[in-house]
N, C-alpha and C positions, 0 to 999 in steps of 0.2 A: 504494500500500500504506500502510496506516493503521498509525501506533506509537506507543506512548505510554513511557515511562523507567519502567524497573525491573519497569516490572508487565504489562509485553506478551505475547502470543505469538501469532504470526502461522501459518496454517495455508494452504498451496496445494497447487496438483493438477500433475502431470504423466503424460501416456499415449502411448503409443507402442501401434504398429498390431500387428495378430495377425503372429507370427511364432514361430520354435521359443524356448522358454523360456530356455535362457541367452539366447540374442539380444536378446529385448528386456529381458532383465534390464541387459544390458551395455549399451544404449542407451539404456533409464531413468538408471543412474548417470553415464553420459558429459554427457547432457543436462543431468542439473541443475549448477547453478550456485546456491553457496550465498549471499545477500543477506545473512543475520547469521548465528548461531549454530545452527545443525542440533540438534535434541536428540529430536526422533522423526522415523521412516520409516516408513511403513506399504505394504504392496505388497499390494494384490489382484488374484487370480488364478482359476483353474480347475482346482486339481488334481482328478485324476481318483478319489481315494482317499485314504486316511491314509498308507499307504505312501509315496505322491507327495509328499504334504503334507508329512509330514517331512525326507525327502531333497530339496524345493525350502526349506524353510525354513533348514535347515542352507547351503547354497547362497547364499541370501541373507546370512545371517549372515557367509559368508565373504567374501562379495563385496563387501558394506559394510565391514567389518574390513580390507580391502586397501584400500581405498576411503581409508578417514580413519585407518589406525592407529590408535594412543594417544584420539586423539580422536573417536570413533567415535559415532553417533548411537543412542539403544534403539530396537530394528528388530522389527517385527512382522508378521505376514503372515497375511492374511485371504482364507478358502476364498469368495469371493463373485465370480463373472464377469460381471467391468463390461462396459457396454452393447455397447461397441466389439469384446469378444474379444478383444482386445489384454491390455498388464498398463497396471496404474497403479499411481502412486504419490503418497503424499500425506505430506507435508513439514510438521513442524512447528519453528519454528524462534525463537529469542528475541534480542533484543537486545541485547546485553550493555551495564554504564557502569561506567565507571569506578570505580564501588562495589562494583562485584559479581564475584565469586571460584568461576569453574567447576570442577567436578572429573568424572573419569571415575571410577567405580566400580566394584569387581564382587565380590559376595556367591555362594561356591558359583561356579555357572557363571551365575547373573543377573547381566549389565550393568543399570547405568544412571548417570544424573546428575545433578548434585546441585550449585543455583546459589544461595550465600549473598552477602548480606550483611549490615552491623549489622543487628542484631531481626530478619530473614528469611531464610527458609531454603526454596527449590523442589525436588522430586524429580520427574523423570520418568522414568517405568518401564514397560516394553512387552512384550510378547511374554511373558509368563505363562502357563505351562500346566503341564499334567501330565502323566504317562505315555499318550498323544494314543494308543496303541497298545493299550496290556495293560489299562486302568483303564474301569472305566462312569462317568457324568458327575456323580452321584453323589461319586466317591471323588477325579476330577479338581476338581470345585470344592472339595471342603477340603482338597485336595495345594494349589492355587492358592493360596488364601484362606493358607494356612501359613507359603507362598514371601513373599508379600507381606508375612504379619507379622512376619519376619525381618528383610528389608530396612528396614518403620517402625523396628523396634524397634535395630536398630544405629546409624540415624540419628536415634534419641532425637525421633521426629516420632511423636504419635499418630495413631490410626488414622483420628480425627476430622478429621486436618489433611487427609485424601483429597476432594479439589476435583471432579474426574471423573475416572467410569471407562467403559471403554469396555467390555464383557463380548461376549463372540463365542462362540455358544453350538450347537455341532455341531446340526444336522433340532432347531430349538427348540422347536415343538409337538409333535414325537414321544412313544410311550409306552415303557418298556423292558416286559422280558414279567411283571412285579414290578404294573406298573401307573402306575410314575412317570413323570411327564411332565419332561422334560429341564429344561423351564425352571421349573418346582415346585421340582426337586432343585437346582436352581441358587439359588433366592429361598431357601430352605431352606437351604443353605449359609451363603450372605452374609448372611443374617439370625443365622445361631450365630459367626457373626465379626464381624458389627457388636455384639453382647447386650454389655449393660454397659457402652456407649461413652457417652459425653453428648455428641449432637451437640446442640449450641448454635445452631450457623447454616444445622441443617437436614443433612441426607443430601447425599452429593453429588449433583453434576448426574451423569445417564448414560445409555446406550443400553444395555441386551437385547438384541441379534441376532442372527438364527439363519446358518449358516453352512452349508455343505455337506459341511465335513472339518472336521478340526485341534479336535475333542474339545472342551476350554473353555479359551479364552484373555480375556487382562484386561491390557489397558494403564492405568495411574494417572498422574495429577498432583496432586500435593501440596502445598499451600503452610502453612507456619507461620508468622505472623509475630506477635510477641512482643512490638514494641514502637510497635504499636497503628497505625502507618503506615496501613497496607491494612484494609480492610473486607473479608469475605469472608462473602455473605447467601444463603440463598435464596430462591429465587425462586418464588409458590406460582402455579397459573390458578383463577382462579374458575367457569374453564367445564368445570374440569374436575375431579373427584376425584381428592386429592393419592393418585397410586398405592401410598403405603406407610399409607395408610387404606381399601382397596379392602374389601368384603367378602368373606366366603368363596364368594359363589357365583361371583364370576370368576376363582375361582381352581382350575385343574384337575391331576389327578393326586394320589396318595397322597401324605403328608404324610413329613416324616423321623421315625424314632421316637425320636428327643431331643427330640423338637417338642410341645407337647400339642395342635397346629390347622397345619396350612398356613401360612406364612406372606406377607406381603404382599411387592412388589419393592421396595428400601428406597432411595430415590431421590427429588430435587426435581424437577420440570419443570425448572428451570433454577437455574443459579448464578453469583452476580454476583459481580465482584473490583475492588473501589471505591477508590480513592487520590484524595485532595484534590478534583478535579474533574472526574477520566474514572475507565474502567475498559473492562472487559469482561465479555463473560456468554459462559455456556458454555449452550449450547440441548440438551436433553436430548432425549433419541430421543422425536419426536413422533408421533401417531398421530390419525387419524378416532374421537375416541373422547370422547363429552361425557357429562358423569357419571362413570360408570364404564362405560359401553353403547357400544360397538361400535355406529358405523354399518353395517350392515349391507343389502345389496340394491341398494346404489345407483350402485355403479360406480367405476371408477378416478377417472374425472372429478372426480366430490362428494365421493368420498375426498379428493383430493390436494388441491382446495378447501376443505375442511375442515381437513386436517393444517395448510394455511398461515395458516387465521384463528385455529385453537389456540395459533400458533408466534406473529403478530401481535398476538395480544389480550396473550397473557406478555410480548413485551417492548415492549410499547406504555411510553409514559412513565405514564401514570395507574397501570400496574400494578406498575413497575419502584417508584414514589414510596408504593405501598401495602404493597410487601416492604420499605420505609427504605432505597430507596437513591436519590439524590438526584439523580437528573438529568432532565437539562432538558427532552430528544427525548424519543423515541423511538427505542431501540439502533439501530445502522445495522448490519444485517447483512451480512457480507463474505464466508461459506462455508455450502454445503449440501452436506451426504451426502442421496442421496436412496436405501434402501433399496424394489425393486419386488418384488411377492411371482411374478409373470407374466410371460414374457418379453412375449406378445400385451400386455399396459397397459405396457410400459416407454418407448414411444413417444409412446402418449397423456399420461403421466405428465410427461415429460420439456417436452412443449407446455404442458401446463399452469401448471408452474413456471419455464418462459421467459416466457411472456406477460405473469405479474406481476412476475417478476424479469429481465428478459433482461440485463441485466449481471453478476449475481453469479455467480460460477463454485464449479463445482458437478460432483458424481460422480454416476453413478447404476450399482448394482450390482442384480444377481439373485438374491433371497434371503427367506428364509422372515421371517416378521413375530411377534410374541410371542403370539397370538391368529388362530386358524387364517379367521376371518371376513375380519381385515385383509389389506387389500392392498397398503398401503404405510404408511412410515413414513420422518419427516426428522429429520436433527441440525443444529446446525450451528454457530456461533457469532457473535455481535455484539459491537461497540464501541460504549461509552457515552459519553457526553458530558452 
């Protein structure tokens, strides 16, 4: 496991086999064993409905809360049934030094937490939603988008200081009977919560995902830092149309009517986090998609070959040194989410990305993609040198 001082965060997997729902709930928590500081948990699962959804996410909530007490990790839970049928869970966790001053927090009923020291200030925030029940996706991502500017705004961190988000987004190409398309009304959201902000070093990194249940959720990492330590850039592809420049014709569903056009997903391909001579990069939900054009016709296969030359050409070192950030490789990638839109391609999908990668560990869930052509899409993150 790769670390670097002050400016780390390390991301792993643990799965346990199909069994009834507390079960392997209890045997995900019993299993892991924490190596530094826990500050997110993410669990994906299979509920069967919203109902499920929210009676297993409460569940969890408790069960982590018994778990670590007072010191408890932001826990979030994602409608996606990874390959196995089983549950997983994914671990994010940081180092602590001697400089640095943790706290537990909680805003309303939002946990999270919150890792200073001089000039830097980290937030990690998870499990964001709305009324998952009584609200259309619409009214969930500005209830979300609300919740989150609560939490900046008490920790005197702007909206801009948002590094990545994770967005988890209920049947993402769906239409409601209005005509909006879930994820329209989601870019439409986050675009009237980002207006006015001056992002300086770019949008952050992030995925769009569609999800099966659990309405709209959105986990954040934040960083401020103040007194110039860290670098924090993004990161553009040349092979591909920065997606918060897309034009209006890939963008589908009725518009918001605060809006006067549709608006674009407001996100980098990737975002780097640079200290003296290393850093990391956060790999933004990738896709089969050059220009702005959906491969289409061609198969899981040239899909996922593709997704991985999109994901290679970004943090190749020529391109990481064409965003100003100064290193020497080419990022060494240590995790993949691999979203499959098929259960039939999640096999071939899974060969593909062992073949060039067979050591990097790696998830692979069942889930709808932001463009109803795609058939898959990856995140994942790198260490720079």
């Amino acid at each position: 496991m790769i670390t670097y001082e002050n400016i780390e965060i390390i991301h792993y997997f643990l799965q346990v086999d199909k069994a009834p729902f507390e079960e392997m709930l209890a045997q995900l928590l019993a299993e892991y064993k924490a190596i530094h500081t826990p500050v997110r948990i993410v669990i994906f699962d299979a509920p069967v409905d919203n109902e499920e959804y929210v009676a297993r996410f409460a569940c969890i909530r408790e069960a982590v809360k018994e778990l670590f007490k007072e010191k408890q990790p932001s826990v979030s839970y994602v409608a996606q049934p990874p390959q196995s049928m089983g549950l997983v869970m994914e671990v994010h966790e940081v180092q602590l030094t001697e400089q640095d001053h943790i706290d537990y927090r909680m805003l309303e009923d939002l946990s999270y937490i919150i890792i200073e020291r001089e000039g830097c200030k980290r937030l990690f925030l998870s499990g964001v939603t709305g009324n998952v029940l009584h609200q259309n996706i619409r009214e969930q991502s500005h209830e979300v988008f609300s919740r989150i500017a609560k939490v900046l705004e008490t920790e005197g961190m702007p909206v801009s200081s948002i590094i990545r988000q994770w967005n988890y987004i209920e049947k993402i190409t769906a239409c409601d009977a209005t005509g909006h398309q879930h994820y329209q009304d989601f870019n439409d959201a986050r675009s009237l919560f980002y207006n006015g902000v001056e992002w300086t070093t770019g949008y952050p990194a992030a995925t769009g995902i569609g999800t099966q249940w659990g309405g709209i959720m959105i986990d954040v990492d934040a960083l401020l830092c103040k007194d110039g330590s860290v670098r924090v850039l993004g990161v553009d592809n040349p092979l591909q149309i920065a997606a918060h420049a897309y034009s209006q014709n890939v963008l589908l569903g009725e518009k918001d009517v605060a809006l006067p056009q549709k608006t674009t997903p407001k996100f980098e391909r990737a975002k780097a986090v640079w200290k003296e001579d290393h850093g990391f990069v956060y790999v933004s939900g990738t896709a089969a998609i050059r220009g702005e054009q959906s491969l289409e016709g061609v198969g899981i296969e040239q899909q996922t070959l593709t997704t991985l030359e999109n994901i290679e050409y970004l943090v190749s070192h020529d391109n990481l040194n064409r965003s100003g950030i100064p290193a020497t490789e080419n990022a060494t990638l240590i995790t993949f989410r691999v979203y499959v839109k098929r259960w039939e391609d999640m096999e071939k999908a899974r060969q593909v990305v062992t073949e060039r990668y067979p050591d990097l560990p790696a998830i692979y869930t069942l889930t709808d993609v932001c463009r109803s052509e795609l058939l898959i899409e990856i995140e994942g993150m790198g260490v720079l040198c």
